[in-house]
C-alpha positions as CSV (number, residue, x, y, z in Angstrom):
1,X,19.2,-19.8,11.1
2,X,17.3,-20.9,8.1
3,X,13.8,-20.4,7.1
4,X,12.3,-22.5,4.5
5,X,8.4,-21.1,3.7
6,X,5.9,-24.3,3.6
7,X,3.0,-24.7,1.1
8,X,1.9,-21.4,-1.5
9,X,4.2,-19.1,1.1
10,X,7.4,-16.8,-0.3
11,X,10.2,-15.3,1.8
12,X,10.9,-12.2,0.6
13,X,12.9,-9.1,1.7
14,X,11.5,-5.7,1.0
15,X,13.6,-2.5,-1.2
16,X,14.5,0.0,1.0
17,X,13.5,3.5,-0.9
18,X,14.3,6.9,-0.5
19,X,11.6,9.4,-0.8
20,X,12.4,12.7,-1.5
21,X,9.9,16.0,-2.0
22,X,11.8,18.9,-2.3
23,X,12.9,20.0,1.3
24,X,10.0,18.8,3.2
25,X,11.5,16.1,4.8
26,X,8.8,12.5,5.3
27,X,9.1,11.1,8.2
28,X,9.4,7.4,8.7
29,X,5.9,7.0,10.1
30,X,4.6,8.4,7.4
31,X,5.8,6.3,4.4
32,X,4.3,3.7,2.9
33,X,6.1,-0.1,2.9
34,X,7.8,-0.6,-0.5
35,X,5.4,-3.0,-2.4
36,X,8.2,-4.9,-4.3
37,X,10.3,-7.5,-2.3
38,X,13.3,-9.6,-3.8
39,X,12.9,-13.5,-2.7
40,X,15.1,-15.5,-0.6
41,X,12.9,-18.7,-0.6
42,X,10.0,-20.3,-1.9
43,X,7.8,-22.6,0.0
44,X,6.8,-26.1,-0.9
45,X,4.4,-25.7,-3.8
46,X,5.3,-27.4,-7.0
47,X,3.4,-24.7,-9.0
48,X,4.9,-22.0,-7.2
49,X,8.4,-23.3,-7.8
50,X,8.0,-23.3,-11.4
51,X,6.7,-19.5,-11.4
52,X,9.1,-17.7,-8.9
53,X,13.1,-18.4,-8.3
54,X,15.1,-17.4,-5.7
55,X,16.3,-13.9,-6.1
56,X,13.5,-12.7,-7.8
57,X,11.8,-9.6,-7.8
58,X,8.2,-9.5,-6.8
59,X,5.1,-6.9,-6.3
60,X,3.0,-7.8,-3.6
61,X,-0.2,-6.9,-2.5
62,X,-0.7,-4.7,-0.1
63,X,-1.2,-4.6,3.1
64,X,0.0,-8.8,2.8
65,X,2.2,-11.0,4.7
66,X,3.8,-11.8,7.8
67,X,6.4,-9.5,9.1
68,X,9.6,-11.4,11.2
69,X,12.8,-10.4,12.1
70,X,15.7,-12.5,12.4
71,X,19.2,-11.5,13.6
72,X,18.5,-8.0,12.7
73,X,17.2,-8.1,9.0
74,X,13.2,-7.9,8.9
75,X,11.5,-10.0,6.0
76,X,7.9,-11.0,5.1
77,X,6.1,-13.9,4.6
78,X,4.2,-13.6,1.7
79,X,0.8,-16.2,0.2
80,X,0.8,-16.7,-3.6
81,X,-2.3,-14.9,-3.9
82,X,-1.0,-12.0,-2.6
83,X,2.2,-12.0,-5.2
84,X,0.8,-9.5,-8.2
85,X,3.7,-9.6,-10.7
86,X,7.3,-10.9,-11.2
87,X,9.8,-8.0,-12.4
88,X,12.0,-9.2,-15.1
């Protein structure tokens, strides 16, 4: 299955991090989402087009986007607005 993001809307898939404090060991509830995402597809806007490419890397907002999963892999639909920066 494909997904193609309409309008001023990103694709992305978020970094898995590790978090490590000394031995105290964080449990998953407790961590925060990673805030960067790389992107798998851009939506529909001509502007946005011209300012992120598939496979960049992206800070988001947060708190932003949709969350879906498909076939096992969990992504986020992200707005423009919400996109902060573009890691180069």
């Amino acid at each position: 299955m494909n997904i193609k993001p309409l309008d001023d809307r990103v694709l992305v898939e978020q970094f898995e991090e590790e978090e490590k404090v000394g031995s105290i060991i964080i449990p998953e509830s407790a961590k925060e989402k990673p805030r960067m995402a790389k992107v798998i597809a851009v939506g529909t806007d001509e502007e946005l087009q011209e300012l992120v490419k598939t496979g960049d890397t992206i800070i988001f907002s947060k708190y932003s986007g949709d969350e879906m999963k498909v076939k096992d892999k969990e992504y986020l639909l992200v707005s423009r607005g919400d996109i902060l920066a573009i890691v180069e």
